[in-house]
N, C-alpha and C positions, 0 to 999 in steps of 0.2 A: 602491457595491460595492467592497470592498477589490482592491485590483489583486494577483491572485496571485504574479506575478513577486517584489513586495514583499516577498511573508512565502513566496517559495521555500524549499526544505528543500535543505541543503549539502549531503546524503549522497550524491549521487549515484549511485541505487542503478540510473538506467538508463542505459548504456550501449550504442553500437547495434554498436560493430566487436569482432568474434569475436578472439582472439588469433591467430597464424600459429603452428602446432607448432612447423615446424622455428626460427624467431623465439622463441620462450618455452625452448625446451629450450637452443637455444645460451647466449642468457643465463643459465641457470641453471648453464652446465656440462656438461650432463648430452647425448649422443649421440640421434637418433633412432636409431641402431640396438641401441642397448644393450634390454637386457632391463628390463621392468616390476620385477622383484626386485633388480636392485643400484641403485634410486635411495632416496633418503631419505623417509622418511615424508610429508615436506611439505619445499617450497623455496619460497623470495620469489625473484621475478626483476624485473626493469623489460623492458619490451618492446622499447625501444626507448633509445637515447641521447642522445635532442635530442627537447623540445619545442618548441611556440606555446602560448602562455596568450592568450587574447585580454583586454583589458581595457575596459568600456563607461561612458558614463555613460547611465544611464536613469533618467530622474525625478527627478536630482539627486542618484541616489546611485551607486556606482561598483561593479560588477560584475566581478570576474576569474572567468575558463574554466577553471580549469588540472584538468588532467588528464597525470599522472605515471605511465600506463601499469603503474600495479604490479600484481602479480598472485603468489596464492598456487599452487601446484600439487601436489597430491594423490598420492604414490608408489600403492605396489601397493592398498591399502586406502581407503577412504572415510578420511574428516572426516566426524562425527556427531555432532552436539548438542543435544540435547533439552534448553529450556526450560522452566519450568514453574511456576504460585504455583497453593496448593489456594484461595485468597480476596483481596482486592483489599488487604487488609490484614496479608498473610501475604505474609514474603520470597520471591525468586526462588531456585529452584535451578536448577543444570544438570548434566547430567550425560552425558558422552560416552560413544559405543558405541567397543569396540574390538572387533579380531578376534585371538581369541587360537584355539589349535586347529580353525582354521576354525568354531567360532561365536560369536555377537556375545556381549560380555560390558559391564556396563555401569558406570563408573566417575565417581564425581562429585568436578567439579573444585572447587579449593580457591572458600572463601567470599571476596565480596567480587568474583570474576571478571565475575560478571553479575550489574552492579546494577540492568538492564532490558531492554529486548527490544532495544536496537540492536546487542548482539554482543558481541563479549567485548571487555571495557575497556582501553583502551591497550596493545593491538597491537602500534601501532606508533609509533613518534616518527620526524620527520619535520624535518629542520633544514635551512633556506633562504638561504643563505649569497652576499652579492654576490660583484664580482667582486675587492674587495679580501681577501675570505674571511671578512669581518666575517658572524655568525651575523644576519642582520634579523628571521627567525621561525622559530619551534621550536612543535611540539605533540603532541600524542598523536593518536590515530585509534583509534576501535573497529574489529573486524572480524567477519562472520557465516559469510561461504561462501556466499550465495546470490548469486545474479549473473545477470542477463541477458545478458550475452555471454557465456556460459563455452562451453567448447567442448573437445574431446579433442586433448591435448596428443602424444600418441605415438601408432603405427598399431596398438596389441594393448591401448587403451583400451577397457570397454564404449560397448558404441552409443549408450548412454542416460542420460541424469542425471535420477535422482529429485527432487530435492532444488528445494524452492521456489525462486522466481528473486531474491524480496527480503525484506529482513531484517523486515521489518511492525512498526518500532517504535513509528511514528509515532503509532499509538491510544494513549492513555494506559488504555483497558481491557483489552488484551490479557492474556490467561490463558495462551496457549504459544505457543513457536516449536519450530521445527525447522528446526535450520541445518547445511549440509552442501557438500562440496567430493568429487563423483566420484573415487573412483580412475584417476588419469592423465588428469582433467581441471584447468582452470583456474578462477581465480575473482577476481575485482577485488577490488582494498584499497582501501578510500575516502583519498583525498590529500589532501582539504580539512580543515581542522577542525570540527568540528559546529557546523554552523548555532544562534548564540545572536540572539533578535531583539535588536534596537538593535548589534549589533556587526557589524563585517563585516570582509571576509577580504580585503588587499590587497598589492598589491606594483607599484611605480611600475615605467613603460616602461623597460628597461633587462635585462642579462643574467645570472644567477645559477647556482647549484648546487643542487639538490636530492638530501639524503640522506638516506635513507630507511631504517630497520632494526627487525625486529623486536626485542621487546624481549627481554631475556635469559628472565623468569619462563615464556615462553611457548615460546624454543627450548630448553629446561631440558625441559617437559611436551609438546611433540611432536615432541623429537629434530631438531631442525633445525638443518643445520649452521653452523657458524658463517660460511665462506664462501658459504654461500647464504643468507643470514639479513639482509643488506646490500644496498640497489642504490641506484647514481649516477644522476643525472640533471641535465643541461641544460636551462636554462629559460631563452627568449627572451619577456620581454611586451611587449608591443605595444599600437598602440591600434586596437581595433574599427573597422570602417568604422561612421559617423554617418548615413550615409543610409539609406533606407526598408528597404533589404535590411538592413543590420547590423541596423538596431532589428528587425527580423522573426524575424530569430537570437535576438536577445536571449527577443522575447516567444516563441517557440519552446520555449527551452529552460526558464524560465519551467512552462512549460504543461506540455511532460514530466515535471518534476518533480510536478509537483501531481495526473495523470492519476486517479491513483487513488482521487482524492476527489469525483470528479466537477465538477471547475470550468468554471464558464460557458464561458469564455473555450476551453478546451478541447474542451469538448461544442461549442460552436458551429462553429469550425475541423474538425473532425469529421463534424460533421452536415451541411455545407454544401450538398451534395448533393441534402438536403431543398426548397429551395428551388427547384427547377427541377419544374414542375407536369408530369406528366405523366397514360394513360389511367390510371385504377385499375380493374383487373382481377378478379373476385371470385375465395374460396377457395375449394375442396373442405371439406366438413366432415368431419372424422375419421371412419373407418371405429368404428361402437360398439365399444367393448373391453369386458368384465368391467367390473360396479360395484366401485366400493371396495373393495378387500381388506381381510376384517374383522382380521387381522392382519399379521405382518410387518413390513418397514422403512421407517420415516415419517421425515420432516423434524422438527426440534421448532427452531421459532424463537423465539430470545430477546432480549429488548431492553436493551440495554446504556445506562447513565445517560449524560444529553446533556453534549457536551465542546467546547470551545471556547466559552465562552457570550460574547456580548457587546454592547452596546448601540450603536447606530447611529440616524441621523437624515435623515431624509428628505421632501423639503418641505412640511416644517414636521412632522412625526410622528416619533414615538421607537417603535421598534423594541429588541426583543430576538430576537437572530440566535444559531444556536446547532447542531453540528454533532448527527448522530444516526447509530446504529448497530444495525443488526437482523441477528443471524447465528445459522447455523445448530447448534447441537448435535446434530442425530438422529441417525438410523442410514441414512439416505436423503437423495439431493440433492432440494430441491425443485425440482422440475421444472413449470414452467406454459407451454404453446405457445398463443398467438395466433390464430385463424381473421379475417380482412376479413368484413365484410359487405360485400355488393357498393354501390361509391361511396358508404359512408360514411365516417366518421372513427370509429371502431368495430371491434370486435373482439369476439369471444366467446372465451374462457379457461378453458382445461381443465387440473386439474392428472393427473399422472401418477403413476403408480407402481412401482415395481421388486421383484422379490426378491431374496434373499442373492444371487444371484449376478448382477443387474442384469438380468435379464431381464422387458421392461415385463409387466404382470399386471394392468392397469385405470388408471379414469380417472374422472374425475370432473368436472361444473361450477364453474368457481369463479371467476364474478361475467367481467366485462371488461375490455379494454386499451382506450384510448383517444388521440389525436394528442394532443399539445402545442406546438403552436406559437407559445410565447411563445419570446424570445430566452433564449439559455442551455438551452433544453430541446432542441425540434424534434426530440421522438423518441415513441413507442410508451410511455405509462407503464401499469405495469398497476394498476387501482382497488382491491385488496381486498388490499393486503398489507402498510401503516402508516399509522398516525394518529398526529399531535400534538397536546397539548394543553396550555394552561396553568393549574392548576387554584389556587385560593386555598385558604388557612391550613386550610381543612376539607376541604381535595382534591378540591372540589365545581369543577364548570368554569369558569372566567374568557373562555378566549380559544380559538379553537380556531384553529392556523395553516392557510393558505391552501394549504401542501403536502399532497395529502388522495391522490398516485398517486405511483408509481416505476416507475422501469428496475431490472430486480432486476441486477447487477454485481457479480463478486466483486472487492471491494477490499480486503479486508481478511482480513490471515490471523489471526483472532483467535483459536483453540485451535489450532493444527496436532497436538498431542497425544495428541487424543482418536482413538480405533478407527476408524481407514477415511477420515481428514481428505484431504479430495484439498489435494496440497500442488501442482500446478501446473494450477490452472483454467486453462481455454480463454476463459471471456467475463469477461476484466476490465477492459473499458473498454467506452464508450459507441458506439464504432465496430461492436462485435462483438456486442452484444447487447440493442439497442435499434430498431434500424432505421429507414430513411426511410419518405416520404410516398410512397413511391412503389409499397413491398410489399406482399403479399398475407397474409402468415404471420410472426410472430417466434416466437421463441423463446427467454424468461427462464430462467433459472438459479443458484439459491444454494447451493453445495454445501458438503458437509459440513464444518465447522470455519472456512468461512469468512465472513465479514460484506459487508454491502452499507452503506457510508457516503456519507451525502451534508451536504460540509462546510457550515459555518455562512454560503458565499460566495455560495449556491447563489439563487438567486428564489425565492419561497417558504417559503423558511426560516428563516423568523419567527413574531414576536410583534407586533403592533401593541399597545403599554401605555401609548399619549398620556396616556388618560383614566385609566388605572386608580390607584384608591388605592395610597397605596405599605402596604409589608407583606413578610409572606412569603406567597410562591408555588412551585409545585412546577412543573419542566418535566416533561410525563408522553411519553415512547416507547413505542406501543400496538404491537403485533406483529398482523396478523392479527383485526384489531378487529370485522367481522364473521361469523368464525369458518367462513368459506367455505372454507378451507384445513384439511386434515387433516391434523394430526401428533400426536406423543405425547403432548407435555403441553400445554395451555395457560393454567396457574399462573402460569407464568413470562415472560407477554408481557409484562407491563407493567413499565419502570423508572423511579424519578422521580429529578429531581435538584432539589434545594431553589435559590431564589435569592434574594433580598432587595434589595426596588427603593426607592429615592428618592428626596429629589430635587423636583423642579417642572418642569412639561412645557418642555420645549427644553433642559433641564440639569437631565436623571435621573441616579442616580447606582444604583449594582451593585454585590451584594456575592454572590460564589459561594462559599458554604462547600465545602470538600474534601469527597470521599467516602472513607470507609476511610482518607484522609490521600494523597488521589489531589487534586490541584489544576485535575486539566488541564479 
C-alpha cells in the first residue's frame, strides 16, 4: 500500500488554531473598536511575526511545516464565488456575488482566474529571502476563502459562516464550488506552493524572511489596500525531533491531509477504539413511519468515472487500484440509520425521508450494514449503496472488486452549486459517521452536492488482472446496484472509465486514456 504521507497534498487546507481578533485586526491596522463600515473590503494580515518551520527526514525524503500564518479578512460584506463547468469538457467560470443596494448582484471575473477548482490562481507570491537577503524561493499560491479555522474577526461580525470549510479541488471530477470568506471573518492563504509529485518544498536549518503580497490584478478587483496587501514574516527552520514522537507528527500530519479520502492509515488511528471488545447491547427498531412517499424530495446518486487508476503488485499478483466517487445530485440528503440485531455483526437499514421543508415523512427497508474488521476499515459499512466492476471490450463482466460495502462520508464537495447543496456537512470523516464494534445504531449520510470517495489506497480497492488477457477494459462505478435505494433517477448510476492493460504477469503495463481531456 502506498504510504500516504508520500503522496500528501501541500494545500493545507486544515488547520486546527482559530486566529485571535484582536491579533488579526492589529496586524491589519485596522482597531477593534472601529466600526464594520470604515474597513476595506478585504485585507491580507500575517498573525504573527516569527515562525518555526519544522523540517523531517521520513523515508528518505525531507519534509518542511511551514506555516506563515496568513490570512485574508473580509470588511462589511462577504467574499462570494461561485464556480462552475456545464461538462467535463467544457471551461470553468466564476463568478462573484456582490452587494450592491443591499441585494446580491452577480459579476464574472475575468477569464483565465479559475483554471480549476483550487481557487483563484496566483493570489499570492511569496519570496523567501536568507539572511544575507539573497531571494532562495519565490512562488505563487492560489487562494479559495474556505478555511477550517476561520473565525470572526471583530465583535459586530455575524455569528455564523456559511461557506464550506475547503476548497474541494482535489477530485479531478468536480462540477462546482463555492468559495466564500464571512463578513468580518478570517480565512487562511495556503503559504506552501502546490504540491507537484516528484518535487518537494525545502529550505535548509537556518533563519530567513518571508514576504508575502497579494498580487496587484487581485487588489485592483477587490479594492484592497496597498498597505494591507503586504505581510513580513520571520522563519526559523529547524530540525524535527527523530524519535518515535517526531515521526508520530510527521505521520499525523500526513493523515490530516489525506482524511478526506478515507486513508487506511487514518481510518485506523480513528477507529482504534474498535478494538476493545465489549457487552453489545441490542437496538430498539424504529417506530413504523409512513411508506414511501410516492412524491417529493429524493436523493439521485451518480457515479463519477474512477480516478487515480494504477497498477500495483502483491506477492506475486498484479492488481489494478483505482480511486471511486458516488455523489449526490437530488433534492434530498440520502439519509440511511442502522438498527443492531442483538450480538450480531449486523444491522438492519432503513432509508429515510424528508419534505421541502425537512420534515421526515417515511421510511423504507433498504438491505443492511455490516462490521468490517479487516485493518484500514473496522467500521459499520452499509451493503447496498456501490459496486465495482471490471468489465472487458464488450462491457460484459471480467473482475468484479472485493469492495462490495461502504461508510457513506461526505468527502467531497463535488457540485456545491446546485439548489439546496449543504456546503458544511457534519459527517465527513470516518470518526463521525461510521462507528465502533461496540454500537447499537449508526447513522449514514450523503448529502446534497456532495460525494463519498474512497481513494485507490484503500483494501479493497482493486482489480486482481494476474491472469487476464491484456486489451481494453472498462472500470464500471455502480451507484445503488440493487436498486434498494429510492431516488429520482437511476439512468445515471453507472460511469465507466476505459483502461488498457499490458504487458506479462509481474510486469503489466497501463495505459488510461483521459476523459473529456481529464487525465486524472
Amino acid at each position: 500500500m502506498t504510504d500516504p504521507l508520500k503522496h500528501r497534498r501541500r494545500s493545507r487546507l486544515m488547520r486546527y488554531g482559530a486566529v485571535a481578533a484582536t491579533l488579526a485586526l492589529t496586524a491589519a491596522g485596522v482597531g477593534v473598536a472601529q466600526a464594520a463600515t470604515t474597513v476595506p473590503p478585504l485585507s491580507f494580515v500575517a498573525a504573527t511575526g516569527q515562525v518555526t518551520a519544522e523540517r523531517w527526514n521520513y523515508d528518505g525524503e525531507i519534509y518542511l511545516s511551514l506555516d506563515l500564518g496568513l490570512h485574508v479578512i473580509a470588511g462589511k460584506d462577504p467574499l462570494e464565488i461561485w464556480a462552475s463547468r456545464t461538462g467535463y469538457d467544457k471551461p470553468i467560470t466564476a463568478e462573484r456575488y456582490v452587494v450592491q443596494n443591499g441585494k446580491k448582484k452577480k459579476v464574472t471575473l475575468p477569464s483565465g482566474m479559475v483554471p480549476d477548482f483550487n481557487g483563484l490562481k496566483d493570489f499570492t507570491t511569496i519570496k523567501i529571502a536568507d539572511e544575507a537577503g539573497t531571494v532562495v524561493s519565490e512562488y505563487t499560491t492560489p487562494f479559495c476563502g474556505n478555511s477550517w479555522s476561520s473565525a470572526r474577526t471583530r465583535p459586530d461580525a455575524p455569528a455564523t459562516n456559511p461557506y464550506p470549510q475547503s476548497c474541494g479541488g482535489y477530485n479531478p471530477f468536480t462540477l462546482g464550488a463555492v468559495w466564500g470568506v464571512q463578513a468580518g471573518w478570517n480565512a487562511e492563504v495556503q503559504d506552501e506552493p502546490t504540491y507537484t509529485p516528484g518535487q518537494q518544498f525545502d529550505l535548509p536549518v537556518g533563519k530567513y524572511t518571508a514576504t508575502a503580497s497579494v498580487n496587484q490584478v487581485y487588489r485592483d478587483l477587490f479594492k484592497i489596500p496597498n498597505d494591507q496587501a503586504t505581510a513580513t514574516v520571520g522563519v526559523t527552520v529547524v530540525d524535527a525531533d527523530t524519535d518515535e514522537r517526531g515521526l508520530a507528527r510527521a505521520k499525523a500530519a500526513g493523515t490530516a491531509q489525506e482524511h478526506s479520502l478515507h486513508t487506511a492509515e487514518g481510518d485506523a488511528k480513528r477507529q482504534v477504539s474498535a478494538y476493545v471488545p465489549e457487552l453489545r447491547a441490542p437496538a430498539k427498531r424504529p417506530t413504523p413511519l409512513k411508506a414511501t412517499p410516492t412524491g417529493g424530495p429524493r436523493p439521485d446518486l451518480r457515479s463519477l468515472p474512477a480516478w487515480e487508476i494504477a497498477l500495483s503488485e502483491e506477492d506475486g499478483k498484479d492488481y489494478v487500484n483505482f480511486g471511486a466517487t458516488v455523489w449526490n445530485a437530488g433534492t434530498s440528503p440520502l439519509l440511511v440509520d442502522g438498527f443492531r440485531r442483538t450480538g450480531t455483526e449486523l444491522m438492519d437499514a432503513y432509508q429515510y425521508f424528508f419534505d421541502a421543508k425537512g420534515n421526515q415523512v417515511g421510511s423504507r427497508p433498504a438491505g443492511t450494514m455490516e462490521w468490517d474488521a479487516r485493518e484500514g476499515h473496522l467500521h459499520w459499512h452499509f451493503t447496498d449503496f456501490a459496486q465495482y466492476n471490471l468489465l472487458d471490450s464488450t462491457q460484459k463482466l471480467s473482475v468484479r472488486s472485493g469492495k462490495e460495502a461502504f461508510c457513506l462520508a461526505n468527502t467531497d464537495a463535488v457540485d456545491f452549486t446546485i439548489p439546496n447543496a449543504k456546503w458544511r456537512p457534519e459527517n465527513t470523516d470516518l470518526s463521525t459517521s461510521c462507528g465502533a464494534n461496540t454500537v447499537v445504531a449508526v447513522r449514514e449520510v450523503l448529502d446534497i452536492g456532495n460525494g463519498d470517495t474512497y481513494s485507490q489506497y484503500r483494501p479493497g480497492q482493486s482489480f486482481e488482472i494476474t491472469d487476464l488477457p491484456n486489451g481494453t477494459y472498462y472500470i464500471q462505478v455502480l451507484a445503488n446496484p440493487e436498486k434498494k435505494l429510492a431516488e429520482l433517477d437511476t439512468t445515471n448510476n453507472s460511469a465507466l472509465r476505459q483502461i488498457i492493460l499490458g504487458g506479462t504477469p509481474g510486469a503489466r503495463t497501463l495505459t488510461v486514456p483521459p476523459v473529456h481531456g481529464i487525465k486524472g
